[in-house]
C-alpha positions in Angstrom: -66.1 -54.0 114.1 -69.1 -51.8 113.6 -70.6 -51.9 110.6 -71.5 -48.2 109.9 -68.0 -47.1 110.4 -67.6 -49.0 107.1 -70.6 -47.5 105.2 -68.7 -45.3 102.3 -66.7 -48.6 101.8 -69.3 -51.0 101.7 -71.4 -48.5 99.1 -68.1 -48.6 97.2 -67.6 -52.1 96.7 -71.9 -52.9 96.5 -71.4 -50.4 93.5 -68.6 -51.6 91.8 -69.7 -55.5 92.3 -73.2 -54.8 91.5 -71.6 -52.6 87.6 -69.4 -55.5 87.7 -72.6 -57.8 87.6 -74.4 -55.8 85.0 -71.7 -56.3 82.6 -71.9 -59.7 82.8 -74.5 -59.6 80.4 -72.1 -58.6 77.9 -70.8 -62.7 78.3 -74.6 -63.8 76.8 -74.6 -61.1 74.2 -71.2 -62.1 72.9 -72.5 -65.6 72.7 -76.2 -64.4 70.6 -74.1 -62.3 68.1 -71.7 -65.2 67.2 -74.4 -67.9 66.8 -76.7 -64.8 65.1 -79.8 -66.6 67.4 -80.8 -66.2 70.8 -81.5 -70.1 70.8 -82.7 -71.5 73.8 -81.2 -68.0 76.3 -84.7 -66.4 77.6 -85.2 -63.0 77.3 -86.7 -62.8 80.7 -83.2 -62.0 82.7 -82.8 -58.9 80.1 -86.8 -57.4 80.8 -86.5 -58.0 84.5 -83.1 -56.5 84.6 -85.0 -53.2 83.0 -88.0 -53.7 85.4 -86.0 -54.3 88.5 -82.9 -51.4 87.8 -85.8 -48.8 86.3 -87.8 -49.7 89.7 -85.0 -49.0 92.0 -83.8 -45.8 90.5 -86.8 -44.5 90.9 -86.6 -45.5 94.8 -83.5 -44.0 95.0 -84.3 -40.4 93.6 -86.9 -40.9 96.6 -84.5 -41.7 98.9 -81.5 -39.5 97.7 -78.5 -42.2 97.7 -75.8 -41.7 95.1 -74.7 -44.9 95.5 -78.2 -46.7 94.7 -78.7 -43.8 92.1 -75.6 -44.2 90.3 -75.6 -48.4 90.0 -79.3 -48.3 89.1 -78.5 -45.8 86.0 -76.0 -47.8 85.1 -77.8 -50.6 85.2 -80.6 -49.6 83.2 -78.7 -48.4 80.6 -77.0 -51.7 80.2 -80.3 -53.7 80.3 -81.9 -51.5 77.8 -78.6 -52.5 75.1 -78.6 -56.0 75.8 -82.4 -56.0 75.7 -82.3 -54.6 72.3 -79.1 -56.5 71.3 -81.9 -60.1 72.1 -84.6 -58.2 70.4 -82.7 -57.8 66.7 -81.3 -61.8 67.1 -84.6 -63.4 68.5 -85.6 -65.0 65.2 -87.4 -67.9 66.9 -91.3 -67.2 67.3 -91.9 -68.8 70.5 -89.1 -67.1 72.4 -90.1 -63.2 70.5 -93.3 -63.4 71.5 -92.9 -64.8 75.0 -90.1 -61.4 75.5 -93.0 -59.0 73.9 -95.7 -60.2 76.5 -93.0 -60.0 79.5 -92.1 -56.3 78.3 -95.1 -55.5 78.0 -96.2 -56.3 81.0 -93.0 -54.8 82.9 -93.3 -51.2 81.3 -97.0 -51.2 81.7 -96.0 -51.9 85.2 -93.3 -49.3 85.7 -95.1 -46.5 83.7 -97.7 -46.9 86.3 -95.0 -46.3 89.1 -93.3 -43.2 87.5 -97.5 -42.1 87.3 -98.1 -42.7 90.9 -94.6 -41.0 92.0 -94.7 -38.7 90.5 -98.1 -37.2 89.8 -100.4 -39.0 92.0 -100.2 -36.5 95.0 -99.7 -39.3 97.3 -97.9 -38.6 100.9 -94.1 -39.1 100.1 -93.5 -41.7 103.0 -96.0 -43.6 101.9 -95.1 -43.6 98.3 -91.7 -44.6 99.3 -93.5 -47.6 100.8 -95.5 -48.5 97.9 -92.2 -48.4 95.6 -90.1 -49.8 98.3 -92.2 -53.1 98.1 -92.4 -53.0 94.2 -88.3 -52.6 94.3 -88.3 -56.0 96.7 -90.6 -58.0 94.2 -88.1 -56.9 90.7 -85.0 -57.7 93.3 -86.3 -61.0 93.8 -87.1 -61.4 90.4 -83.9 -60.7 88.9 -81.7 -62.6 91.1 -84.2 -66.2 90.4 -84.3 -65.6 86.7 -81.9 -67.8 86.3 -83.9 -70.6 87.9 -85.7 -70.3 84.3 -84.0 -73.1 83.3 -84.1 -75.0 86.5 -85.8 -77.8 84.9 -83.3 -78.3 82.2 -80.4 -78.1 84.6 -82.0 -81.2 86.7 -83.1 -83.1 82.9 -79.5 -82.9 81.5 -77.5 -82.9 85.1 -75.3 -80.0 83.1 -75.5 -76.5 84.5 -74.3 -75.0 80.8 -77.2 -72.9 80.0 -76.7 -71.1 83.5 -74.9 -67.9 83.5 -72.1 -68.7 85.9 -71.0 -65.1 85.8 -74.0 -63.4 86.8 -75.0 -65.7 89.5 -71.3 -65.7 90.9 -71.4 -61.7 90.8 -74.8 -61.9 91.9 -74.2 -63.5 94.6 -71.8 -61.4 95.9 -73.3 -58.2 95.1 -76.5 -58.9 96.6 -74.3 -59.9 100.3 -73.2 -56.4 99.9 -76.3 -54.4 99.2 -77.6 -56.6 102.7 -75.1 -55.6 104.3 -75.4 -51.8 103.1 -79.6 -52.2 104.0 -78.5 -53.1 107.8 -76.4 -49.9 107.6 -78.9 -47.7 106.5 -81.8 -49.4 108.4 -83.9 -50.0 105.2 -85.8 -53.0 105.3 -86.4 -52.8 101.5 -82.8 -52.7 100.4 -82.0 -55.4 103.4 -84.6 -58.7 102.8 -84.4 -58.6 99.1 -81.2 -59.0 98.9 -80.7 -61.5 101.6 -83.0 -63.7 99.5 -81.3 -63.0 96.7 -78.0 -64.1 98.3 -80.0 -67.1 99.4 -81.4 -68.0 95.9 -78.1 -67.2 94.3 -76.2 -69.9 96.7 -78.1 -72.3 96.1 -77.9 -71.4 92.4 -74.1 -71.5 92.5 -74.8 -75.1 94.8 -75.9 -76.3 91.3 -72.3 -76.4 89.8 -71.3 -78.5 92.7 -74.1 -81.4 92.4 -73.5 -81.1 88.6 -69.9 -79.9 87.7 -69.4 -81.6 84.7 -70.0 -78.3 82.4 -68.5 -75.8 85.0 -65.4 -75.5 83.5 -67.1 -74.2 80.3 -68.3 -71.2 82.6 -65.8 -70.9 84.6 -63.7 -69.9 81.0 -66.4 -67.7 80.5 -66.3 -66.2 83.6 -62.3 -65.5 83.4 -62.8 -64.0 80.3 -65.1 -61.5 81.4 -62.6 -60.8 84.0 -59.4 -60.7 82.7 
């Protein structure tokens, strides 16, 4: 089986997994409302899902795929709600004003990107480049955001404040989008997300070595689903 023949079907399912991923947020924002706190959830899988959808949207206007252009304004538009949904419930100083100094940072960071697309003058294979590298770096970053709390997960032995949703969905979305990148014979879309499939496994490894609070996720994730 060649994989090109399969490249409409593959950018299908990529897009509907990756959407499918995106709304897993919905699972942690359900969970701030009740409890009217963000508690102990970081803000920083929320800013580097802005940084890292608003990045590759604007590689995909460069490189003109629907598919990367429709999940990517999707995806920002869903970051952007449950950004603002943490915003209103993060009562907690320490939390608030680590989220300011990360957003800050991240839309200082893309407003210099939408400068240097689109008014720097720059050759447009070599901006392509630039933004294709910038796109691998928010890739990697939102798919180990999750390791955040790596330190808890190994003090407690209980994988509970990990977002068994997104890492499953992750997981699988970013094994499509590598697949997609060795269709399309982009290097950018391909390593990324092969790391990302790599940090996400072993992510998901964690529920194995300590499965005593997996069925509390695995609830959450069937909700989401069904």
């Amino acid at each position: 089986m060649v994989l090109a023949d399969h490249k409409d079907l593959i950018a299908t399912a990529a897009t509907t997994v990756t959407i499918l991923q995106f709304l897993s947020g919905i699972v942690i924002c359900r969970k701030i409302v009740k409890q009217s706190s963000t508690g102990n959830i970081s803000g920083f899988p929320f800013v580097g899902g802005v940084f890292s959808t608003s990045t590759w949207l604007t590689y995909s206007l460069l490189l003109g795929d629907v598919s990367m252009k429709l999940t990517n304004v999707v995806g920002l538009l869903l970051h952007v709600c449950y950004l603002l949904v943490y915003i209103k419930y993060c009562i907690a100083p320490g939390p608030w004003y680590s989220t300011r100094r990360q957003l800050m940072l991240f839309s200082t960071v893309v407003f210099v990107i939408q400068y240097y697309v689109f008014f720097s003058g720059v050759n447009v294979e070599i901006i392509k480049n630039r933004v294709g590298m910038m796109c691998c770096v928010g890739s990697i970053i939102f798919c180990a955001s999750p390791l955040i709390s790596l330190k808890d997960v190994f003090n407690t032995q209980s994988t509970e404040m990990l977002p068994f949703p997104r890492i499953f969905a992750t997981f699988i979305m970013a094994g499509l989008w590598w697949l997609y990148g060795i269709i399309i014979e982009n290097s950018f879309v391909q390593y990324p997300n092969l790391i990302g499939f790599a940090l996400s496994g072993f992510q998901l490894l964690l529920f194995i070595v300590y499965p005593s609070k997996m069925k509390g996720n695995l609830v959450l994730y069937t909700s989401l689903c069904g």
